[in-house]
N, C-alpha and C positions, 0 to 999 in steps of 0.2 A: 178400560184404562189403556195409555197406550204404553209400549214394551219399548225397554229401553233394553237395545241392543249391542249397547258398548260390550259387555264382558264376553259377547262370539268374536268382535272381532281383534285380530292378532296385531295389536300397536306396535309399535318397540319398544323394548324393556333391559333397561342396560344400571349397572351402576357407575358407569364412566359421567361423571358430572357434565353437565352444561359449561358451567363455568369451571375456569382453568384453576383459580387460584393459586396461581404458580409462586411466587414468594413462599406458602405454606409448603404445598406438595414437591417443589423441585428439592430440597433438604433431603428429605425422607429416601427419596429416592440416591441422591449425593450417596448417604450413607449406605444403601443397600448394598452399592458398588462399588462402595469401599470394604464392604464385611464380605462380598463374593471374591474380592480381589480381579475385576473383570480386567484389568492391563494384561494379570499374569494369564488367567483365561484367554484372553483375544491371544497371548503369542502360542501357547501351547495348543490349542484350536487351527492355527495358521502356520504350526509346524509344520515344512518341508514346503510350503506353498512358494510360490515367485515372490523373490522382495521388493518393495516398496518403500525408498528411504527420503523421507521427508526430513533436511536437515533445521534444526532451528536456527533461526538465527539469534543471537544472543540478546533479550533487553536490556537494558543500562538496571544493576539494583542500587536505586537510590531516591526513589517516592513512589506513591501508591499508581495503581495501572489507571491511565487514562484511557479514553476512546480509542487511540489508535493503538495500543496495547491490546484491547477487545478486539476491532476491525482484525488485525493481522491473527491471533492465537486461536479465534473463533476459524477464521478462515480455511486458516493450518490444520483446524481439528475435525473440517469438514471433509476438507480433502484428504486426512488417514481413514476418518471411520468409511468416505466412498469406497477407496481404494481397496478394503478390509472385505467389504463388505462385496467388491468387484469379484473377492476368490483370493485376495495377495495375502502377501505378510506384509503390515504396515505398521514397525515399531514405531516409536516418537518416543526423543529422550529431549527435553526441557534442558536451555540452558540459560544462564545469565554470564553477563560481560561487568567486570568488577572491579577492574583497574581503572585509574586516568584521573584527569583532572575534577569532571564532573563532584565526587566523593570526598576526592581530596582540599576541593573546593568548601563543601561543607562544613568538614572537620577544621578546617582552617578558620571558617568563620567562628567558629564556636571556641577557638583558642582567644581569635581576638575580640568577640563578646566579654572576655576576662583579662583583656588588659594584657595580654602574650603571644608572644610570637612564636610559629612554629618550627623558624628559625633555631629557636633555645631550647627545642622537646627534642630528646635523644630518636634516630630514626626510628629506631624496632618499634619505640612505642608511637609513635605518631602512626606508622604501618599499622600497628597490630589494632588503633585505632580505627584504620581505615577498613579492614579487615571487620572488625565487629560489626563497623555501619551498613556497609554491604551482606553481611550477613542475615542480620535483621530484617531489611529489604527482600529479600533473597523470600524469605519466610512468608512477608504480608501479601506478595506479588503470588505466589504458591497458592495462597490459600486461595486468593480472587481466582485466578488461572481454572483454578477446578472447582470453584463454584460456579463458572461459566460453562460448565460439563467438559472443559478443557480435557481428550484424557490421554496419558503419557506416563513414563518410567518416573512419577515422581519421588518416589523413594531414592530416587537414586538417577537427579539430574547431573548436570557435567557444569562446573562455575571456571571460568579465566583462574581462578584465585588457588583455586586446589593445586598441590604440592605438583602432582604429576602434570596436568597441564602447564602450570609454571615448566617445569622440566622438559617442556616441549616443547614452548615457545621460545627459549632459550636454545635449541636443539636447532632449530624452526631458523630464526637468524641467524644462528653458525654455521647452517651451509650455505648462507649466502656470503660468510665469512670467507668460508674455506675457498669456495669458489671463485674468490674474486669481483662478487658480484657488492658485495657491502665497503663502503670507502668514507671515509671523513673530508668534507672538502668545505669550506665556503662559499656557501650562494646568497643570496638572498630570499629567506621566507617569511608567509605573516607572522606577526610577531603581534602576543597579548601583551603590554604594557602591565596590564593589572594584573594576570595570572602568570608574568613573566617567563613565559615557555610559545615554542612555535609551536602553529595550530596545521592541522592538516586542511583541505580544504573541506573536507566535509564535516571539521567541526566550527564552519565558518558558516553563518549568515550575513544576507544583504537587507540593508536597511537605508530610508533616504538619510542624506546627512548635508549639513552645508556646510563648504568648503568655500574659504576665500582664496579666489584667482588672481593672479597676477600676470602681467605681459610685464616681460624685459626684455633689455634692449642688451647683445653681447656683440660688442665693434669685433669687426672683420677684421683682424692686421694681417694674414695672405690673403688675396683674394686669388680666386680659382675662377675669376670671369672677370673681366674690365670693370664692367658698370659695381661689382661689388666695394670696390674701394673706399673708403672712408665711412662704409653703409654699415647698419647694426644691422646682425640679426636679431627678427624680434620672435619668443620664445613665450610660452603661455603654459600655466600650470597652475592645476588645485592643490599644489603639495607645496607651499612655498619654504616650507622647511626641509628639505630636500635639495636645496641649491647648494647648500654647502658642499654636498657630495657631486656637485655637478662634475665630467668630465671629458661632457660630448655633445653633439646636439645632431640629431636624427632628420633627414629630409630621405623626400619620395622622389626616388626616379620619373614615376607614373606623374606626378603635378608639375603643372606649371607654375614658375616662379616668377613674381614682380619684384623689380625697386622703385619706391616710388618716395619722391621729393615730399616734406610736410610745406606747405604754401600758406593755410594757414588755421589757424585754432580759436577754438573755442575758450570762454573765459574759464579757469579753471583747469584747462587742460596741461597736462604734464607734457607733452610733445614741444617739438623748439622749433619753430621755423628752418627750414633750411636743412634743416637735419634730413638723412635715406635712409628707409626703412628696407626688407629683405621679407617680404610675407608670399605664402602661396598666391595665386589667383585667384582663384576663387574666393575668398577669405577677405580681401583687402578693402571693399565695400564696407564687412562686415566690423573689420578691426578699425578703418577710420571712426566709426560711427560711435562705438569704444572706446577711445582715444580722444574724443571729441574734436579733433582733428577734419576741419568743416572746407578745406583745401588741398589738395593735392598732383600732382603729376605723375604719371610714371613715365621714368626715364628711361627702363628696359624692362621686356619678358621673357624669358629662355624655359628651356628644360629643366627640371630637376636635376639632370643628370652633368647641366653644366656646376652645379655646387661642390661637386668630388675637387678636391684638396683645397680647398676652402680654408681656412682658419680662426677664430674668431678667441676672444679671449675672456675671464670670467668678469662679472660686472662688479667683483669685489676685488680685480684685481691692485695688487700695492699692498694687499692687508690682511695678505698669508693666501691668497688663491692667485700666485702667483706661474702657472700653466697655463700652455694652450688648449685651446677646445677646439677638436677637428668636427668639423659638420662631415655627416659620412651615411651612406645610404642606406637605409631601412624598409622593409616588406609591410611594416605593422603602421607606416604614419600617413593619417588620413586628410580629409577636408572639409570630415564635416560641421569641425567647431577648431577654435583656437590660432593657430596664424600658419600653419603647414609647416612647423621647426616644434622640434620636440626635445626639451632636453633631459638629457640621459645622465641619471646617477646609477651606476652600475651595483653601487649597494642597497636599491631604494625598486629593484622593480626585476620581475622577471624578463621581459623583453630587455630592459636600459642592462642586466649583467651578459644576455649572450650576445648582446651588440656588441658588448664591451671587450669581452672575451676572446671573439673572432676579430676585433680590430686591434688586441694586447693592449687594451686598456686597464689601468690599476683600476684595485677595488678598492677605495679610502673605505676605514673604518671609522662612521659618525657617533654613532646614536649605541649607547650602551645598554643590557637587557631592562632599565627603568624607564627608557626611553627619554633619556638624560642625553644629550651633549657630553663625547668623549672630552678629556682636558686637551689632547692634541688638536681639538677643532678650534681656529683662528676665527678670536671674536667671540665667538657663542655659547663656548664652553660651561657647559652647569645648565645649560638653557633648556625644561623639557618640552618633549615637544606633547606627549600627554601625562598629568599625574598619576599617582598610583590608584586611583578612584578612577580614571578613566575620563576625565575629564580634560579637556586642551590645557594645554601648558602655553608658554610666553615664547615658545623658540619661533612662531609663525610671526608673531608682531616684532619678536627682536630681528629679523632675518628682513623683511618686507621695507623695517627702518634701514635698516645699514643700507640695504640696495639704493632705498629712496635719496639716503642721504648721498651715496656717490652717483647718482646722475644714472639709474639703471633705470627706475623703476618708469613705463611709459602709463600703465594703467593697472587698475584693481577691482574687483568687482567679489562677488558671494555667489554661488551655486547651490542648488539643491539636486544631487544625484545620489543614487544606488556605491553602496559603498561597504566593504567588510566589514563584519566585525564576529567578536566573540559569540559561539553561541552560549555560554554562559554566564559572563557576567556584562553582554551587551554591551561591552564598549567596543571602539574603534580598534581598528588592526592597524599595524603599522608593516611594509614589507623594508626588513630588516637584515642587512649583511651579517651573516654569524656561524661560526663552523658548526656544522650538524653531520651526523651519521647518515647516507643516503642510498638505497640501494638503485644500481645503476638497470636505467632503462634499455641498455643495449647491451651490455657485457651478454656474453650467449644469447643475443636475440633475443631477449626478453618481449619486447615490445611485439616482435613478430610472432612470438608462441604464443603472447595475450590475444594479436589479434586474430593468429588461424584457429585456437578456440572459443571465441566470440564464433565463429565463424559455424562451429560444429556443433552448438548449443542452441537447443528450443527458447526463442524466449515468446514471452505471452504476456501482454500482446505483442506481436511482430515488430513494433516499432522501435520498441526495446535497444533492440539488436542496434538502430542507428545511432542512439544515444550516448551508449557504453562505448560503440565502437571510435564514436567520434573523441570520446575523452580518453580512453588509451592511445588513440592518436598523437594526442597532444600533449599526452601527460609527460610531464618532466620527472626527473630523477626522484625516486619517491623519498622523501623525509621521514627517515623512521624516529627520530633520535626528541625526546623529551629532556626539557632541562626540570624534571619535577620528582616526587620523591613516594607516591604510591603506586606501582606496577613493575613489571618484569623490568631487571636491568639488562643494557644493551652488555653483555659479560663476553665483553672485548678488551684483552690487554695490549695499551701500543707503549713503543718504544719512549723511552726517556729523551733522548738526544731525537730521533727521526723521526718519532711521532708515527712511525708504519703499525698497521696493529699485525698479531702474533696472529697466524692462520694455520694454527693448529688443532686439528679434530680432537686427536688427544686430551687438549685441554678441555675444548667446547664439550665434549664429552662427562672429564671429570666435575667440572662443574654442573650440567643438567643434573648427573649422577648425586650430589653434595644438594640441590634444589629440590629434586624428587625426595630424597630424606626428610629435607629440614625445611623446606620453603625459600623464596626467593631470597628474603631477610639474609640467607648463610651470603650472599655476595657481598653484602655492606658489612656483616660482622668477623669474617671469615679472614686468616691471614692470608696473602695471596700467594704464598709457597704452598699449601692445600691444594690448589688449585694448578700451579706452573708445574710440581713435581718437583725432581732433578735435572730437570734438562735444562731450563732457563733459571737465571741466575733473579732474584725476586725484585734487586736494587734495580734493575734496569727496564724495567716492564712496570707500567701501574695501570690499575684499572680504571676502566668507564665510569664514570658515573651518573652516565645518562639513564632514563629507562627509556623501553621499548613505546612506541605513539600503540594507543590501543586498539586502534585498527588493526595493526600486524596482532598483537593479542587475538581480536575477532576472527582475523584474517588466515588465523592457524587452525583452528577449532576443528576444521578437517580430518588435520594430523593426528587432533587428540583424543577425538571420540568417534569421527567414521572411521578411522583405521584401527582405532585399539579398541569399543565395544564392541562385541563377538554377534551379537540382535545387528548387528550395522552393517554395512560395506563401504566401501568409495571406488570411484564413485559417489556421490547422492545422487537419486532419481530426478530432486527438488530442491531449491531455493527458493524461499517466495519470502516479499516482503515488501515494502513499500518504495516509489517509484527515485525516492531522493537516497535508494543503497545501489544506484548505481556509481554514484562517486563513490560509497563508502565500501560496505560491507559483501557486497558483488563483486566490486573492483578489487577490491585489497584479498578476497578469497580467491581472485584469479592471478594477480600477479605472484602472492607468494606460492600457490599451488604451481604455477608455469614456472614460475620460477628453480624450484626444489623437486616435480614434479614433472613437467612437460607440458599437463594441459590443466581444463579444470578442474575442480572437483564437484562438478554437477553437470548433467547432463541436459538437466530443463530450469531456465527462472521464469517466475510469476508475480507480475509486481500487481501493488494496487495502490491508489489515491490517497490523498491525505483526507481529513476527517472535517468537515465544515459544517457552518452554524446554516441554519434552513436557510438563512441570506446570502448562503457563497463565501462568507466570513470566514477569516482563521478564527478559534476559540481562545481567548487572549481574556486574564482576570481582567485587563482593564473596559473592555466592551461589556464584561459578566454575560457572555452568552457561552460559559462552561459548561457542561451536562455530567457529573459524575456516573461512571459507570455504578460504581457500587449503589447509590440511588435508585436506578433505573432496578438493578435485579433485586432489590427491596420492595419497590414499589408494584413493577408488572413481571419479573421473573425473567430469569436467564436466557429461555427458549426468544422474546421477543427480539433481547439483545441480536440472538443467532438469526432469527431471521428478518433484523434489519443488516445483516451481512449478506445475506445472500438474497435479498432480496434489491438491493442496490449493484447498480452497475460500477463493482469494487476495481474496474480494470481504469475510473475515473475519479475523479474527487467527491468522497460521499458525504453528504449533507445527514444530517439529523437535528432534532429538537422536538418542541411537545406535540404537535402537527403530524411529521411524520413517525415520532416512536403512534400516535394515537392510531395512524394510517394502520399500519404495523401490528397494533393489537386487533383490529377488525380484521386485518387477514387472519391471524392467528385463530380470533374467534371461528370462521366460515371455514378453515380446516379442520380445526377441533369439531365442529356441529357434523361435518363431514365423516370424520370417525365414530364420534359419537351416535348417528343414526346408522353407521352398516354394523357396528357392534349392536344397537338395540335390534334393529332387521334379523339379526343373525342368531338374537336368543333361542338357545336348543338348537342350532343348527350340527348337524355330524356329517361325517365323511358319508355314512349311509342314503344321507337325504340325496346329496351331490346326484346331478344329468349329465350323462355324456352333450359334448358338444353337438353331436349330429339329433340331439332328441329337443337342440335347444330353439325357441324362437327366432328370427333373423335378427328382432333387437339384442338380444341376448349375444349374439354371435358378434352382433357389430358393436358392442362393448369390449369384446376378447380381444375384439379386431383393436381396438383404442388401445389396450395394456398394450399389446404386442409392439403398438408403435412407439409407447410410453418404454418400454423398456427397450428399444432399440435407442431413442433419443436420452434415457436417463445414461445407458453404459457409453455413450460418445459424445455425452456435456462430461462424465466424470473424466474420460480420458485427455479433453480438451480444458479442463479446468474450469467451464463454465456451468458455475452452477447457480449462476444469476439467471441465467435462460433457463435452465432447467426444473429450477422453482417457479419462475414464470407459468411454464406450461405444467407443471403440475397442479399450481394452484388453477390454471384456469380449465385445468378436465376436473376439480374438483367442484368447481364454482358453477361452471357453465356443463359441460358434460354431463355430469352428477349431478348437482344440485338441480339445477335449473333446467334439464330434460330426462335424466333416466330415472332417478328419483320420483321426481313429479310422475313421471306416467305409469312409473309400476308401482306406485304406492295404494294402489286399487286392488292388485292381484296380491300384493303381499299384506295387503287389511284385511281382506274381504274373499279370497280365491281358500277353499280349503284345504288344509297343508297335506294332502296328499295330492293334490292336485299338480302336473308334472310342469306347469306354468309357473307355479308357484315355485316348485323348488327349481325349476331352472334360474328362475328371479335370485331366488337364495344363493346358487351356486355361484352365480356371478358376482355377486355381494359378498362371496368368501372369496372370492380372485380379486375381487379389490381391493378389500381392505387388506390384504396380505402383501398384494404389492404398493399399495401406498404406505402401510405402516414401515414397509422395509426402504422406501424410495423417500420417506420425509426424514426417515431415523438418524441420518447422520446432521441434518440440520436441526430439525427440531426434538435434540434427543430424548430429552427431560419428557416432553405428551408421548413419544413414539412407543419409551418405557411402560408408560403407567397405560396407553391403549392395548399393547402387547400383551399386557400382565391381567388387562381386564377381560381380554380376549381368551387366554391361555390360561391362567389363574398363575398366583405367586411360587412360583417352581422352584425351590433355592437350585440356585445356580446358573438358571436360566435367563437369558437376555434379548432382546430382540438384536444388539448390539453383537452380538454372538453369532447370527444370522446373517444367510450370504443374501444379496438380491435374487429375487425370486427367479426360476427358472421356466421362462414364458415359452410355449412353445410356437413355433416359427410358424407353422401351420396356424393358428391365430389369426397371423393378418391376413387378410384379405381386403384387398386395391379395389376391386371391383364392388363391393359390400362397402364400404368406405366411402367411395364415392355416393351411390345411390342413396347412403343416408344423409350426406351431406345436401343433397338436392330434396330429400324429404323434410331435413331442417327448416331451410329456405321456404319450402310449401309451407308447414307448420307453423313460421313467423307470421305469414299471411292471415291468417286464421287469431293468433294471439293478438294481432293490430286489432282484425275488428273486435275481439270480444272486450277490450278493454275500450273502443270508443261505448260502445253497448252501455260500460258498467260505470266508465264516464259518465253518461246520458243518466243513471239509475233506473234503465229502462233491465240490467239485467244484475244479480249480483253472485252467484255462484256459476264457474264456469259449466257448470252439470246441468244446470236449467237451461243451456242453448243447444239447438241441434243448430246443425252449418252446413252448407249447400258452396262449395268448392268448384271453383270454373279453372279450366284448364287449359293448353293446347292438347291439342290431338295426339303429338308425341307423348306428354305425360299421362296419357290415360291410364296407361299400363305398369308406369312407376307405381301408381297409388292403388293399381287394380288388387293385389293381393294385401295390402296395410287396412285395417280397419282401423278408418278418417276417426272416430269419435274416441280412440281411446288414444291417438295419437296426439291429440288436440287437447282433451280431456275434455269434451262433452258428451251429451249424452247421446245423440244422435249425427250422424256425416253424411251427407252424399254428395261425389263426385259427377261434375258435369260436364261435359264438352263444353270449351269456349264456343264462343264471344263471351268476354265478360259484361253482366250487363249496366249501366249506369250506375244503379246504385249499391253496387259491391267495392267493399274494400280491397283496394291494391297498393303494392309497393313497390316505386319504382326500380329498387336492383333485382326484382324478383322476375318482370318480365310480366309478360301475359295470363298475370295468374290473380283472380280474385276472390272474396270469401263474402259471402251472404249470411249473416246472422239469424236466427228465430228463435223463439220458445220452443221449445221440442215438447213434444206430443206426449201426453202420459200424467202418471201419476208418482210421486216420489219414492223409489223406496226407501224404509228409515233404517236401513244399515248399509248398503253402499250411496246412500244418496243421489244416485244416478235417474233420470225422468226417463220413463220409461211406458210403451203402452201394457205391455204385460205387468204392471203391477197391478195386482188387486184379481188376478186371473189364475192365480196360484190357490187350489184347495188349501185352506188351512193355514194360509199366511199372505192375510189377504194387505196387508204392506209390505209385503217384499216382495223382491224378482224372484224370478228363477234361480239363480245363483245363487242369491242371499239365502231364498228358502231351502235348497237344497242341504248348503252348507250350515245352516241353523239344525236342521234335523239329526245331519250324521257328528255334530258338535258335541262336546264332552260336555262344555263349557254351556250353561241355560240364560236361556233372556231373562230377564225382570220387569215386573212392573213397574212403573214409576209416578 
């Protein structure tokens, strides 16, 4: 009968599952480290170590975590446990941002789901409202966070809302108080019609929108050039409700200016024979065609610069816009749409106020916070320009008539461009004249201490740096000042009569002091003698009742937990976060830090991409190409989530959906099968079995050689924050390296070699250097397998973590460049050889690579690379010989290989039935007359007996 000799040889033998089932097993695990308390462990373990402060940036708590919630937290959490695990101390305290509109917004709808306005709800509780709802939030977001293996001080995160942050942020704006740096003035900013408060620009989205254009016509009465006499300038704008505020009209030195005669018109056309028109050059082609205007001359073309003292007058004049309009020279007006005249409401634009400013132009007040026509506006008064829904109001058609009706209006037309708006309830922004709190861009240099710290800050990627620096360039006077009623009050008292606010630390003081107590709430319920003391008198001082814009909130966060937790410093090492917080939460950490401070309060940022549908799409309900996170770790488990973060190039916009999380789980899987067989390889393996390096084969070495470099590249992806490349290359020494050549070829010595054999356990010992530095080098990404391979390696140690564990300490002696090389050139050969065995098996001329010997043609140089390798175990056949070139016709070659071919045959022999190998010495062995020498040898000194079968 013949012997079945599976039970000699040594398979592997593991309980680490094949399959992940991670939704099941990631829980179990959750909890393990929650009942070890591994945070408190990671910091008492990395006591006295170098710190590493990874600051959070705050999430909004007010809906469940989407994708880009995971992208960013996952990321955050990769880069602590690297960092931890580099040799540092890498606390992470979790925070959320809990004031603003966003909440307040919600809570509001739910007043007026019942018929009430929040108007009529006393503050404290409308607050205390807003307060619960962020809190709740606060909780759901927590949980997802750390079932993501998210891991951080969560017992004891830091919120905007808490008493003593409150108390800081407060603290936070009063030395910009004290200093001089915080002033009340009138600018013009966006302004929500429907959430009735100014928006910063980073709570501002673009979206297209169509706006109806208008060209009109404002007669010249000075002229400032001959030819302009009796001529209109003609004036073009998408904001036709903005006229009324007109009080200037903007031309370009840099253009050339035409007047040109109308001659004659098309039917329909508003233009009047005879009439002179005032339009750039460039433009005038474009504007007859507009105008329908199918005749014309021009009578002259000058400079722009001949327009200075110019005069022209408004096109409602007689009927309350009774002023002059100086045409006056401008930086910002171009030519490449409209008529090269630009006209300027200085209440209605950020450019149209400092033209107006530097020229002492007044700023008319229009448009009231409804976005209603003030009753002083002549004509329009009550007109709005959008409802409180956000939808257009009648002041652009009442305004368009009145022009039309006095002889202004030349043309009109609809546009579709990019245009603000809300990013919460989606409607149109309006830029809006209104007194606001501002903190000043130049008082102490501000703007230059923003930008020599831009300057002294890592960012990553490097591009960064031009982005940020370009928008502190141009950032204007920051708006801190909220006209809304949940977040920190701006707790500034100004005068009654002068309206100066009181710049007293004293105060700023007593009140944070009254705020850390009791909560923000004491400034609205509070008398305001508490507060003033005895030194001011209370009748002549009253308070703000603005709050603080919650960027300055975010923007403080600094102050209130890198300076005052004791785990922390400020400095942070780190900011990271998404690439659209350089207007926001980058920006505003820097100005008020430079501000109160000097420089920033980070040393390095690290942005990453927004989150897209596999189509490049943003994830929008109305497309329905959402993907909930919470789904996803239901369905394939948290580990995938992690390494679709780092397995994406997070420095751009990262795509997901069913394709690539599917991509995603196949890698997952070929890492898992990767641990999963040096853990089976490695059953009964001890510190005893272990080969010195110099006893080991050259393969063996030149695998040492691979960690060595694996751990030079893993510690300078962590330090560079790239651990998209650094999964790259470890997945593919896993894949290709491991899987697909040192595996395959030592899977013979480690089946089949008997385990005292020093081949063998060198095989082993390098399979213990492996898995030790991969389980340590995948752990901070894929925490959740890294755990449960650790623990099946190690057994369940209480207390014990692989998470706990620093990166393995490879020694330098390892690499070897020259060993490296040559097996790379051995690769190469050995590709040769794998081409023809698979045309071979293609043909069904062969089908086990053991039944082929192979006859190898070479040049002359390589005789010697291959002289010491034994060709058939490298290839994994059963027999090899190496031959001096010529290659001859019918041998397999590949063209980047060079002059190298491989010859196929049946190899000689007979089978043995336990390593499989063809062999002429089978059947030549006394007493095991189907097996090699090998097999037989190792069947005899075996504990383990063959079977019949």
């Amino acid at each position: 009968m013949p012997t079945d000799y599976r039970p000699t040889v040594f398979l592997p033998k593991t309980g680490f599952p094949m399959r992940g089932d991670l939704p099941k097993r990631e829980p179990p695990i959750l909890a393990r480290w929650e009942e070890m308390d591994l945070y408190r462990r990671l910091r008492e373990a990395a006591r006295g170590r170098e710190k590493f402060v990874l600051h959070d940036g705050p999430p909004y708590a007010n809906a469940d975590l989407h994708l880009g919630h995971v992208l960013n937290k996952i990321l955050k959490d990769v880069v602590n446990r690297s960092q931890q695990m580099l040799g540092k101390d890498a606390p992470y305290v979790p925070g959320w941002d809990c004031h603003g509109l966003p909440i307040e917004w919600i809570v509001e709808e739910q007043y007026r789901a019942k018929g009430q306005s929040k108007d009529n709800v006393p503050i404290d509780q409308f607050r205390r409202e807003c307060r619960e709802f962020a809190a709740h939030w606060i909780e759901a977001q927590k949980r997802d966070f750390k079932r993501l293996g998210v891991i951080g001080d969560w017992q004891n995160p830091y919120t905007t809302m808490a008493y003593p942050a409150e108390a800081q942020i407060v603290r936070e704006i009063g030395k910009f108080l004290v200093n001089g740096g915080l002033y009340k003035g009138a600018k013009p900013v966006l302004w929500s019609v429907v959430e009735q408060t100014a928006l910063a620009e980073a709570e501002v989205e673009y979206y297209d929108h169509r706006s109806t254009t208008v060209w009109v016509r404002f007669p010249v009465v000075r002229a400032g050039h001959p030819a302009l006499a009796d001529a209109a300038a003609l004036i073009w704008t998408t904001t036709p409700w903005t006229l009324p505020g007109n009080r200037a009209i903007a031309f370009s030195p840099a253009l050339d200016y035409a007047v040109i005669r109308v001659d004659g018109i098309a039917e329909g056309s508003r233009a009047r024979p005879g009439e002179t028109l005032v339009i750039a050059e460039p433009l005038v082609a474009e504007v007859a065609a507009l105008a329908r205007i199918e005749a014309h001359t021009v009578l002259d073309h000058f400079s722009g610069r001949a327009l200075a003292g110019t005069v022209a007058r408004h096109p409602l004049y007689g009927q309350g816009y009774d002023f002059d309009v100086p045409l006056l020279a401008a930086g910002f007006v171009e030519s490449d749409q409209g008529t090269g005249l630009v006209h300027i409401a200085p209440g209605h634009g950020a450019d149209d106020f400092d033209l107006g400013q530097a020229n002492g132009l007044p700023v008319p007040d229009t448009v009231g916070p409804d976005g209603v026509y003030l009753q002083q506006v002549p004509l329009f008064a009550g007109r709005s320009v959008y409802r409180p829904d956000g939808k257009p109001g009648d002041a652009n058609s009442a305004v368009i008539a009145a022009i039309e009706a006095a002889g202004g209006l030349l043309a009109r037309g609809t546009l579709v461009h990019s245009y603000p708006h809300s990013w919460r309830s989606k409607a149109p922004l309006i830029f809006r004249n209104t007194p606001q709190w501002f903190i000043s861009m130049e008082t102490h240099g501000l703007r230059q201490k923003a930008l020599a710290a831009i300057a002294e800050t890592r960012w990553v990627p490097a591009q960064g740096r031009n982005r940020i620096e370009a928008m502190v360039e141009s950032k204007p006077d920051w708006c801190v000042s909220r006209q809304r009623a949940w977040g920190v009050p701006i707790a500034v008292f100004t005068h009654r009569e002068t309206g100066e606010p009181l710049r007293d630390p004293a105060v700023v003081e007593r009140v944070a002091t009254a705020v850390e107590r009791s909560g923000a709430d004491v400034w609205f319920s509070a008398d305001a003698t508490q507060f003033l003391g005895n030194a001011y008198d209370s009748a002549d001082w009253e308070k703000v009742t603005d709050i603080v814009e919650v960027w300055f909130d975010s923007g403080s966060t600094h102050a209130f937990v890198l300076e005052e937790r004791p785990e922390l410093r400020w400095p942070a090492d780190l900011y990271l976060e998404g690439s659209d917080q350089h207007r926001g939460w980058f920006q505003s950490s820097l100005v008020e830090a430079c501000g109160t401070r000097g420089r920033a309060p980070y040393n390095a940022v690290l942005t990453h991409g927004f989150v897209l549908d596999e189509e490049g799409r943003k994830m929008s309900k109305s497309l329905g190409n959402g993907i909930e996170p919470q789904e996803v770790m239901q369905q394939s488990g948290a580990d995938i989530l992690r390494l679709w973060v780092v397995g994406s190039d997070y420095t751009e916009d990262v795509r997901i959906g069913p394709e690539i999380l599917k991509h995603h789980s196949d890698v997952y899987r070929r890492l898992r099968n990767t641990l999963r067989y040096l853990l089976g390889a490695l059953d009964g393996f001890s510190p005893a079995e272990a080969v010195g390096v110099e006893a080991m084969p050259e393969l063996e070495r030149w695998v040492l050689h691979r960690l060595a470099e694996l751990d030079q590249l893993v510690r300078d992806s962590v330090e560079a924050f790239d651990f998209h490349g650094m999964f790259t290359t470890l997945h593919n020494f896993c894949a290709v390296d491991l899987s697909a050549f040192y595996f395959d070829i030592r899977k013979d010595r480690l089946y089949c070699d008997a385990p005292d054999d020093v081949r063998r356990r060198a095989a082993r010992t390098v399979l213990d250097r492996c898995f030790d530095c991969l389980v340590r080098w995948l752990a901070p990404v894929i925490c959740f397998t890294a755990e449960e391979a650790w623990l099946a390696r190690h057994g369940d140690v209480p207390g014990r973590s692989v998470h706990l564990e620093l990166f393995p300490d490879v020694p330098a002696a390892w690499r070897d460049e020259a060993l490296g090389a040559r097996w790379q050139k051995l690769r190469d050969l050995r590709r040769v050889v794998t081409g023809a065995l698979e045309l071979e098996r293609g043909a069904k001329r062969l089908g086990s690579s053991l039944q082929a010997s192979v006859e190898m043609f070479v040049p002359e140089p390589l005789l010697g690379l291959l002289g010491d390798v034994d060709l058939a175990e490298l290839c994994i056949v059963s027999a090899g010989t190496v031959r001096p070139a010529p290659v001859p016709d019918d041998a397999f070659t590949l063209p980047d290989v060079g002059d190298v071919g491989a010859r196929i045959a049946v190899a000689p022999g007979e089978r043995c039935e336990r390593c499989w190998r063809v062999l002429p010495e089978v059947g030549q062995v006394s007493g095991h007359a189907d097996l090699c020498r090998r097999c037989a040898g190792v069947v005899q000194r075996s504990n383990v007996t063959a079977s019949a079968c």
